[in-house]
N, C-alpha and C positions, 0 to 999 in steps of 0.2 A: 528479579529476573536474571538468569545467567545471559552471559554476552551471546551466545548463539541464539538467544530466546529475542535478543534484542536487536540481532542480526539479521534475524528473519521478518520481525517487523518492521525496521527500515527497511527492507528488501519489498515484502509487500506494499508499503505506503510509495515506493519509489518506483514500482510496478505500478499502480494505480497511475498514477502522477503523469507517466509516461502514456498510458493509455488515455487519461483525458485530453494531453498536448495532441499523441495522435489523432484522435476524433475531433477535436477542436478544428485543428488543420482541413481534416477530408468533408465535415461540415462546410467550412468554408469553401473549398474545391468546389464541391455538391451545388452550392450555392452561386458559385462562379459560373460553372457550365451549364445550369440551366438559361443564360442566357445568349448564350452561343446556337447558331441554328447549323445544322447540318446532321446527315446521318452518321458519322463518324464518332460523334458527338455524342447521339444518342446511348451510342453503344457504350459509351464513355460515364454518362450519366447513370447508366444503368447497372456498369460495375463500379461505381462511388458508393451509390444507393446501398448496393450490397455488402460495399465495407463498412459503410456505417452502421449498420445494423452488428456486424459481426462485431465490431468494436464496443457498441454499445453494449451487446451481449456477453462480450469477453471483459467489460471494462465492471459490468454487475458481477458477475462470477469473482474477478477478482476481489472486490469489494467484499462480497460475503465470504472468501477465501479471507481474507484480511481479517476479518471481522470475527474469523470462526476461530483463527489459529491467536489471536487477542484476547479473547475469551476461553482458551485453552490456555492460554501463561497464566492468564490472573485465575481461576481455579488451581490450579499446581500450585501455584505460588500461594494462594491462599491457604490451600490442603499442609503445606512443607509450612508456614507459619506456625499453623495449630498442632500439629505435632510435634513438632522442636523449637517451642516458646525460646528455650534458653539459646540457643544455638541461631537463632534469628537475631534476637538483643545483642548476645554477640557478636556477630557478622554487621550489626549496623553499628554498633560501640565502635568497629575496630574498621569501617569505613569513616565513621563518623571521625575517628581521630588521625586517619591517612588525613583526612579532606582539609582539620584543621591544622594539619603540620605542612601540607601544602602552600593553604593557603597563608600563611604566615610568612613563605619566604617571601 
């Protein structure tokens, strides 16, 4: 995976991540003001109601965003294996050997 490939999937997972916290949160709100009486309240309830849902909706979208652009590296990357067997070996020979002169000092 090149670093922008990797970039974007931290980025997805970190979007997701952020949207479960959000929802989590307005869950609980939701759950909060239902027990509060008044009309002010209601109205209150009623656009919680409708964030959750929205988040819910925007938090699956990401997910399958996530999931789809995941599934696009690893074909590329699988497609770029099989057509330059040597040029893979080489690329991981020559990480392989950063990593181990790395790890040495």
């Amino acid at each position: 995976m090149t670093e922008t490939t990797q970039q974007l999937a931290l980025g997805g997972q970190k979007i997701v991540e952020d949207l479960r916290v959000l929802l989590k949160d307005s869950e609980e709100m939701l759950r909060l003001a239902a027990n509060v009486p008044g009309e002010g309240v209601d109205a209150l309830r009623d656009k919680l109601g409708t964030h959750v849902e929205t988040l819910q909706s925007a938090l699956g979208d990401a997910q399958q965003n996530a999931h789809r652009r995941y599934r696009t590296a690893t074909v590329t990357t699988e497609r770029y294996v099989r057509r330059n067997p040597w040029q893979s070996i080489g690329a991981a020979v020559g990480v392989g050997f950063l990593l181990g002169i790395l790890t040495t000092r």
